[in-house]
RODONU-694017 format. One record per residue (C-alpha): x, y, z; residue in one letter. Coordinates in Angstrom, 2 decimals, always signed. Layout:
N
@xx:X&yy:Y&zz:Z&vexkol:A
...
% end
This chain:
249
@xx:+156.53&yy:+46.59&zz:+137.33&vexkol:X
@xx:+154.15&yy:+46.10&zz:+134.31&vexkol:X
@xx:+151.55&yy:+43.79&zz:+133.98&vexkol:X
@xx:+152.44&yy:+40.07&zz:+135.10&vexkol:X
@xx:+152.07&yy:+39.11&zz:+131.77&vexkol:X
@xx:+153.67&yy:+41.34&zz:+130.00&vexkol:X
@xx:+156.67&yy:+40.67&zz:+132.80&vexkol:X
@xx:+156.57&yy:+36.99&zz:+132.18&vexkol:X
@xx:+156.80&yy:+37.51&zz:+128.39&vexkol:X
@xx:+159.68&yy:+39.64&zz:+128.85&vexkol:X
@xx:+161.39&yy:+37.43&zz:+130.98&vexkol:X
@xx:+160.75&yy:+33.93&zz:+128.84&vexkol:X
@xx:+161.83&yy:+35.91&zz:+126.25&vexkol:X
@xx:+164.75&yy:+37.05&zz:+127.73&vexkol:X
@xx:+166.07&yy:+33.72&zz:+129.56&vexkol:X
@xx:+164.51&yy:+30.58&zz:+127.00&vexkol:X
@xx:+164.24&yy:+30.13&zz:+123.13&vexkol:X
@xx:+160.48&yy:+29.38&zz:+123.49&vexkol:X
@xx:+158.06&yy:+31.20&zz:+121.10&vexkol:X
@xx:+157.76&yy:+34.17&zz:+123.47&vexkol:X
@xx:+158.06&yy:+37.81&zz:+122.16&vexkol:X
@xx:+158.74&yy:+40.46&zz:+124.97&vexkol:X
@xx:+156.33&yy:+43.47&zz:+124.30&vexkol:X
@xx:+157.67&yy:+46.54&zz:+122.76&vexkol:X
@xx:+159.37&yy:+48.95&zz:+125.14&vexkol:X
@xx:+159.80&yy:+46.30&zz:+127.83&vexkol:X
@xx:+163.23&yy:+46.06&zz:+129.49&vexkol:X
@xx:+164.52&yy:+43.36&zz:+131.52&vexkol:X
@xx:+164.97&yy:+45.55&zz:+134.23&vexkol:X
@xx:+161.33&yy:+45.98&zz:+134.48&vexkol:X
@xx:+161.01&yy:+42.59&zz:+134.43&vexkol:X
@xx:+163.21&yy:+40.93&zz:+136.70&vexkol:X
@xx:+161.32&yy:+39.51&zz:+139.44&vexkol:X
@xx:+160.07&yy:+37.11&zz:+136.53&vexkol:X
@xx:+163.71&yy:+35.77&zz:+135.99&vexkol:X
@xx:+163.35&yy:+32.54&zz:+138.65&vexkol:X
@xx:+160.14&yy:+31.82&zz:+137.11&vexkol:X
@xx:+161.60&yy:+31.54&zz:+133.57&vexkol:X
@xx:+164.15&yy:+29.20&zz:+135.63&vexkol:X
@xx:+161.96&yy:+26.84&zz:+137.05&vexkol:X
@xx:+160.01&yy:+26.54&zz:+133.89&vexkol:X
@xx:+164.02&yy:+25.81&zz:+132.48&vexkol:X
@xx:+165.20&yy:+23.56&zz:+135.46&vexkol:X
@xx:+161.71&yy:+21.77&zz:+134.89&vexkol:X
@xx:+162.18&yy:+21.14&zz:+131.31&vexkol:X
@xx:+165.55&yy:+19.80&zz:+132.24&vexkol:X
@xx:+164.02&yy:+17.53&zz:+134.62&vexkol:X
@xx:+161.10&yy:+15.95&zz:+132.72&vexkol:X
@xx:+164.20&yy:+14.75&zz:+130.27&vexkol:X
@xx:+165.71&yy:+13.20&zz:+133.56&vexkol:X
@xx:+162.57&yy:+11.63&zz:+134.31&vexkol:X
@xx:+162.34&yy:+10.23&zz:+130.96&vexkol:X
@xx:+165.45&yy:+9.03&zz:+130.29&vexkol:X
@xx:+165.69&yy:+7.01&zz:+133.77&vexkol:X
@xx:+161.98&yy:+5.47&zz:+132.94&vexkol:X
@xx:+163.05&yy:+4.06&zz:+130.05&vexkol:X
@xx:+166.40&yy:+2.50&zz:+131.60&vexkol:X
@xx:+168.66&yy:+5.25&zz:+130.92&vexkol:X
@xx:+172.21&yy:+5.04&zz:+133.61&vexkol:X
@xx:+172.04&yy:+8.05&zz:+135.90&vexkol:X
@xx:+175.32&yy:+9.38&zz:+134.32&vexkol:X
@xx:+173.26&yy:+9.62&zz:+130.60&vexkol:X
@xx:+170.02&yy:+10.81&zz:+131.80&vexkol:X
@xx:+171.51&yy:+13.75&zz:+133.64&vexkol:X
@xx:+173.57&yy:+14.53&zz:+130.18&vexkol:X
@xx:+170.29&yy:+14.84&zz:+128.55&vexkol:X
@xx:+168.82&yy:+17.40&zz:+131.28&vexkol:X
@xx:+171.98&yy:+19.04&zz:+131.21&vexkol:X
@xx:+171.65&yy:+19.38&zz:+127.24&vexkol:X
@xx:+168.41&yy:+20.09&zz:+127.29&vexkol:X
@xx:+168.54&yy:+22.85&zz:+129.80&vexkol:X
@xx:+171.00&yy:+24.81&zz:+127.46&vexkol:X
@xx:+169.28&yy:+24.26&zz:+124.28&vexkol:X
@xx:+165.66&yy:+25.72&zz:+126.08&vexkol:X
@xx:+167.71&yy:+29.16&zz:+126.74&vexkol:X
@xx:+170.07&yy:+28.51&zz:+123.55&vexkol:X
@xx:+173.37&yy:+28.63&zz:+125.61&vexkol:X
@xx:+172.84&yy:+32.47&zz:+126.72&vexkol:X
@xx:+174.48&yy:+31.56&zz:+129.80&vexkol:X
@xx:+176.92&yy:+29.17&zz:+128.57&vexkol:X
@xx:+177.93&yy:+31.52&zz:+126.04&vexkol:X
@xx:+178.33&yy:+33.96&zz:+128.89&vexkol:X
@xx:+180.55&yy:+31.93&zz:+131.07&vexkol:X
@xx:+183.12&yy:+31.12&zz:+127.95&vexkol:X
@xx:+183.46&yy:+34.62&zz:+127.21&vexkol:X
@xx:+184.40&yy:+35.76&zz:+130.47&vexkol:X
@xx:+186.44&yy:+32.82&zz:+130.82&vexkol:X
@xx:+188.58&yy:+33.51&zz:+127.76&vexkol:X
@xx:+188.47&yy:+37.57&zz:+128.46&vexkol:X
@xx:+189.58&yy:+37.05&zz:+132.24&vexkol:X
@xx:+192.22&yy:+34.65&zz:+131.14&vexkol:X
@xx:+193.47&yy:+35.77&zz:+127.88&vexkol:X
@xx:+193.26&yy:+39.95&zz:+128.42&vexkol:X
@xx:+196.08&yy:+41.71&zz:+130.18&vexkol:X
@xx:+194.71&yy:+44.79&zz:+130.29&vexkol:X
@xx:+190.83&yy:+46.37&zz:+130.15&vexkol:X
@xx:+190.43&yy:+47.11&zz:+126.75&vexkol:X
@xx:+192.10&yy:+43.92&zz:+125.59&vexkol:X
@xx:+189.90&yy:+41.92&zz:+128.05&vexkol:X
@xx:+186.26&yy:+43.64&zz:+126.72&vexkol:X
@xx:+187.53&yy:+43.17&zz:+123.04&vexkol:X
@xx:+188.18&yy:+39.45&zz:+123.85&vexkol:X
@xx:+184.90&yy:+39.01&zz:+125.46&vexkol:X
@xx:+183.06&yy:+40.34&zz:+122.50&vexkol:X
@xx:+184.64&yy:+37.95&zz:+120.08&vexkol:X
@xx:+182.59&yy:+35.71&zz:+119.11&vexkol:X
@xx:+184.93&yy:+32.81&zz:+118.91&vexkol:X
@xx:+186.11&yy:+30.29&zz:+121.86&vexkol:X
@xx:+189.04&yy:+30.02&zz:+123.35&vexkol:X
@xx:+190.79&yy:+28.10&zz:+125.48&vexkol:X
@xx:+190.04&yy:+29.46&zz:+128.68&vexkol:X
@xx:+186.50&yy:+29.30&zz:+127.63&vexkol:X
@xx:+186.52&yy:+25.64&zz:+126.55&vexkol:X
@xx:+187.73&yy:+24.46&zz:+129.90&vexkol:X
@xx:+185.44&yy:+26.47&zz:+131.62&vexkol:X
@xx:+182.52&yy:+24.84&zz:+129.47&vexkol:X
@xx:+183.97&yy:+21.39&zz:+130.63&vexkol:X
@xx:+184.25&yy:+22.14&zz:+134.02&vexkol:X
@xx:+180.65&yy:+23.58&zz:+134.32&vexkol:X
@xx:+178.87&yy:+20.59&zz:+132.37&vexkol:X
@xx:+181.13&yy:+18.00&zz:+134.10&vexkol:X
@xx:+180.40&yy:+19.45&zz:+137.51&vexkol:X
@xx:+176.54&yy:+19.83&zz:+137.02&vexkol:X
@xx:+176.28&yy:+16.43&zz:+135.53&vexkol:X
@xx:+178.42&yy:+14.56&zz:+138.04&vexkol:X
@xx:+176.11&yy:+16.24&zz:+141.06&vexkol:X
@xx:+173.02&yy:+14.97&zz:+139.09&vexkol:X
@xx:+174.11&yy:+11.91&zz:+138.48&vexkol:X
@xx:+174.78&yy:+11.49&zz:+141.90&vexkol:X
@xx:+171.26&yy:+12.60&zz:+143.20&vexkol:X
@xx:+169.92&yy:+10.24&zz:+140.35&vexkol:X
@xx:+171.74&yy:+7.20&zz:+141.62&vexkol:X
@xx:+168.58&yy:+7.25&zz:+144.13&vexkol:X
@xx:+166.10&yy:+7.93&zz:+142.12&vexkol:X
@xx:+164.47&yy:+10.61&zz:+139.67&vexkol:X
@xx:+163.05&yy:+12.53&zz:+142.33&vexkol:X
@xx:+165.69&yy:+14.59&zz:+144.08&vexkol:X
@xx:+167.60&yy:+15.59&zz:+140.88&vexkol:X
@xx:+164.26&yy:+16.75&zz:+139.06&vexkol:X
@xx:+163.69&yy:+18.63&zz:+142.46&vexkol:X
@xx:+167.13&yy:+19.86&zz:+142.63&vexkol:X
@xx:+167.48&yy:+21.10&zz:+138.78&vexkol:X
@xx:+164.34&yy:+23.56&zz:+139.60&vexkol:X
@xx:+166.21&yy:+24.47&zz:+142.47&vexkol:X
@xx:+168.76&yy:+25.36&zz:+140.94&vexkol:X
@xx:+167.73&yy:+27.11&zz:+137.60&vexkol:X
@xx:+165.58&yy:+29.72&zz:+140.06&vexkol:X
@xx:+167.86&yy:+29.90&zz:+142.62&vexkol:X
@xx:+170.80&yy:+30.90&zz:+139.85&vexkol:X
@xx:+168.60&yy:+33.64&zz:+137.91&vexkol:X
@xx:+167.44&yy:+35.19&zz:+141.09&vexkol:X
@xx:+170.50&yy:+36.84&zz:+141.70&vexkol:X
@xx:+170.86&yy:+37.95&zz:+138.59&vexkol:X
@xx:+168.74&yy:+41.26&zz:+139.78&vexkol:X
@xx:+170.75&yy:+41.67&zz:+142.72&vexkol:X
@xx:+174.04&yy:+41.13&zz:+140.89&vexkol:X
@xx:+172.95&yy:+44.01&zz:+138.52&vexkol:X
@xx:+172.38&yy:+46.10&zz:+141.00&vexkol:X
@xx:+175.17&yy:+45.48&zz:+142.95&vexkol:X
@xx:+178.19&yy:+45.77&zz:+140.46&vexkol:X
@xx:+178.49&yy:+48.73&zz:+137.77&vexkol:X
@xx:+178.03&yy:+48.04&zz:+134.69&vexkol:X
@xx:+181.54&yy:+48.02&zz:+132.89&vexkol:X
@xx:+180.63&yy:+49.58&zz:+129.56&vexkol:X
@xx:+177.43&yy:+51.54&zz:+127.99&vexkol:X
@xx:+176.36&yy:+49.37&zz:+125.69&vexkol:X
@xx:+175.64&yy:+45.60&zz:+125.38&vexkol:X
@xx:+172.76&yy:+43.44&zz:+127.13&vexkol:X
@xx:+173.22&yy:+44.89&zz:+130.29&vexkol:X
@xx:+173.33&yy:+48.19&zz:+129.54&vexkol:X
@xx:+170.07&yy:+47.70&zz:+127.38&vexkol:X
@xx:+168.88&yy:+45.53&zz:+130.05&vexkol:X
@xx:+169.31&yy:+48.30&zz:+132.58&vexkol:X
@xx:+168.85&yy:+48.70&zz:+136.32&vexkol:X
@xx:+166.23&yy:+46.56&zz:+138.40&vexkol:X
@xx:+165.13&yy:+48.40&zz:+141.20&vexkol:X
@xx:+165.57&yy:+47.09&zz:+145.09&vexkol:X
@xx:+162.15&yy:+46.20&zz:+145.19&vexkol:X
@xx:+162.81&yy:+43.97&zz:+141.75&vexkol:X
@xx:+165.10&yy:+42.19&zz:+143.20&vexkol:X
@xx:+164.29&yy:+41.35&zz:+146.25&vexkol:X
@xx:+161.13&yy:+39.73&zz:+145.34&vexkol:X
@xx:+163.12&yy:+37.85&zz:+142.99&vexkol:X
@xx:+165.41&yy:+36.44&zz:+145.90&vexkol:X
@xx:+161.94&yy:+35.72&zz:+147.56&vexkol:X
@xx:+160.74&yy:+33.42&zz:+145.10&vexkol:X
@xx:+163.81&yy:+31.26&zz:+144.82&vexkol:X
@xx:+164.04&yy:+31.27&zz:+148.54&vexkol:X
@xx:+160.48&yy:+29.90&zz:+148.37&vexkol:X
@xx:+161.36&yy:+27.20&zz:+145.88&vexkol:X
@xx:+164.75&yy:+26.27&zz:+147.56&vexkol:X
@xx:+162.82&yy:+25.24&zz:+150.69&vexkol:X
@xx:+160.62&yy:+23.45&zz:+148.70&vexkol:X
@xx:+162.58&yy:+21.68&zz:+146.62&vexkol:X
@xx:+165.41&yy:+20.77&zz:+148.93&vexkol:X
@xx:+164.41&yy:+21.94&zz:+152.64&vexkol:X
@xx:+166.33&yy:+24.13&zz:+154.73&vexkol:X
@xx:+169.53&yy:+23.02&zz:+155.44&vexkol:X
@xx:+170.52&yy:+22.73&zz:+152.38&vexkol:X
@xx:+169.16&yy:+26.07&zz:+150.69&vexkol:X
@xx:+170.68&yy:+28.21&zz:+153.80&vexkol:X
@xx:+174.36&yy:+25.96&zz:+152.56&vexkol:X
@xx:+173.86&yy:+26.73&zz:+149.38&vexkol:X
@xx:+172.97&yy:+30.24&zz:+149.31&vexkol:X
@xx:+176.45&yy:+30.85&zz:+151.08&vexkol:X
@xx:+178.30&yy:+29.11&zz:+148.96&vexkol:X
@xx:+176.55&yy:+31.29&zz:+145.51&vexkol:X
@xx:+177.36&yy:+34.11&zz:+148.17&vexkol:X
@xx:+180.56&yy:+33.96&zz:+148.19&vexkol:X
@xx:+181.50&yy:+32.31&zz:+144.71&vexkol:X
@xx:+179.10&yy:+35.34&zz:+143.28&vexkol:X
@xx:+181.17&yy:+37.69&zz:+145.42&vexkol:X
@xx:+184.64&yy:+36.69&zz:+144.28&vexkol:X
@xx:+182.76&yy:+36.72&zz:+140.20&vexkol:X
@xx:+181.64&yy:+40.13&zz:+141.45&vexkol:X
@xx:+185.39&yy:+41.30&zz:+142.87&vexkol:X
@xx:+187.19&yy:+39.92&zz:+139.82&vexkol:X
@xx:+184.95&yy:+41.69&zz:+137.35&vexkol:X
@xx:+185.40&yy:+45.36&zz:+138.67&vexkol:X
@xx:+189.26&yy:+44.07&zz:+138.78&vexkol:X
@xx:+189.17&yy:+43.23&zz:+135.23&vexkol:X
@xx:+186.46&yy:+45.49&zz:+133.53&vexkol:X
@xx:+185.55&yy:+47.72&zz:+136.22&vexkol:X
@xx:+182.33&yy:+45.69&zz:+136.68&vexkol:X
@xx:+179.73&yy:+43.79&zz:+134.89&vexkol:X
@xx:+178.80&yy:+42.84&zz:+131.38&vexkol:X
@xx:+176.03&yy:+40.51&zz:+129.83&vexkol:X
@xx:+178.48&yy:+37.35&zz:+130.03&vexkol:X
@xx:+179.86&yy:+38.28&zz:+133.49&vexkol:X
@xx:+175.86&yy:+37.81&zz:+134.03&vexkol:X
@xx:+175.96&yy:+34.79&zz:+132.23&vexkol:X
@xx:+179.02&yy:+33.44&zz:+134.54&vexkol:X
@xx:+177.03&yy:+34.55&zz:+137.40&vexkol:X
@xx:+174.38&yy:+32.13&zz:+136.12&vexkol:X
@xx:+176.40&yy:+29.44&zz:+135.78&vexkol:X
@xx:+177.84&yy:+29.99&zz:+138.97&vexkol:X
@xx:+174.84&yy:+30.11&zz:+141.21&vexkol:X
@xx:+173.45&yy:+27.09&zz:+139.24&vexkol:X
@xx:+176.74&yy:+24.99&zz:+139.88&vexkol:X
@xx:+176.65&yy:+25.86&zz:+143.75&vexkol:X
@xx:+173.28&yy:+24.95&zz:+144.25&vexkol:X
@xx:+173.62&yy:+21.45&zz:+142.70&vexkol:X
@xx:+176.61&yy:+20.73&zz:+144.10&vexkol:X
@xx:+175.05&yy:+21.56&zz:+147.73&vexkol:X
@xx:+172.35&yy:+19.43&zz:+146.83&vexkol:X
@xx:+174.21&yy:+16.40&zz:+145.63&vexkol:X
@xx:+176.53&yy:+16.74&zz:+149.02&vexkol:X
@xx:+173.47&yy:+17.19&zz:+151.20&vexkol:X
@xx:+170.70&yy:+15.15&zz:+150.21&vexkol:X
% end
């Protein structure tokens, strides 16, 4: 671990378009404890446009489009882009080579297009529900989830092989145990917070297992994980968090 600002600069640089430049020689890996951080400071951002839009007399349905939105345009769709790409490789590839080729082309297909729709539609329909109550719980619930989704990441890295030599993961590299379990910590930490118990200990076995079915089909497919099966993994844990929340709360 380097300094905590030098980590935190790698990480916001890493996870958010903000004017944030990692220092020189710093990889992710190094980093990674600092990824929940970068996603409360995302699911916050997200949730001050909630806020906003239901002041001024916004319907829950259109203010959680705009924290949605703005959510992907503070991290410039990394993640989104992730999850479309493994979408159309998964779908489209019949065999390993044909699957990695698809994944690093950089247009969309269909596979990826639904997936988009599905992960949007299902993120702001469980806002939108928690915002039929109020601002509060969705603001609460979008920090929730933004950590809670990039905390795994670490452990996810560690976890699965990386399927190729180069790309972001590979440059990323490996976090250690210590890396990212501290990460896990801190979105533990802020899960309680945010939503209390019950729900984080639901919610953290649901991103168990969908993470663990991401994790099976991606050794399946590609022998293990890329930079968009990270990106899937993302959009994964952030799904099952809000969808927990809007069930429970």
């Amino acid at each position: 671990m380097g300094g905590i600002s030098t980590d935190l600069r790698a990480g916001l640089a890493f996870c958010t378009r903000l004017p944030v430049t990692a220092a020189d020689g710093t990889r992710l890996a190094d980093a990674a404890w600092t990824l929940p951080v970068a996603g409360a400071l995302i699911g916050l951002i997200g949730g001050v446009c909630l806020y906003v839009g239901m002041a001024v007399g916004l319907p829950p349905f259109a203010a959680a489009t705009l924290a949605v939105a703005a959510t992907a345009l503070a991290t410039g769709c990394l993640h989104e882009d992730g999850l479309a790409d493994t979408a159309d490789g998964f779908g489209g590839g019949r065999d390993r080579a044909r699957v990695l080729e698809i994944m690093r082309d950089s247009r969309i297909g269909t596979y990826g297009v639904i997936a988009l729709i599905v992960s949007f539609l299902l993120r702001i329909g469980a806002l939108s529900s928690l915002a039929a109550g109020g601002a509060g719980l969705p603001v609460l619930a979008l920090i929730a989830a933004h950590t809670g989704a990039r905390s795994v990441l670490p452990l996810f890295m560690r976890a699965v092989p990386r399927a190729r030599a180069d790309g972001l993961s590979a440059n990323a590299g490996q976090p250690s145990p210590g890396m990212a379990a501290i990460a896990i910590a801190i979105a533990v930490v802020v899960a309680i917070v945010c939503l209390g118990l019950g729900p984080t200990l639901v919610s953290a076995l649901l991103a168990a297992a969908a993470l663990a079915l991401l994790a099976r089909m991606s050794i399946h497919k590609i022998g293990g994980q890329t930079g968009d099966v990270l990106g899937a993994a993302e959009q994964t844990g952030e799904i099952s968090i809000l969808l927990t929340a809007a069930a429970l709360l």
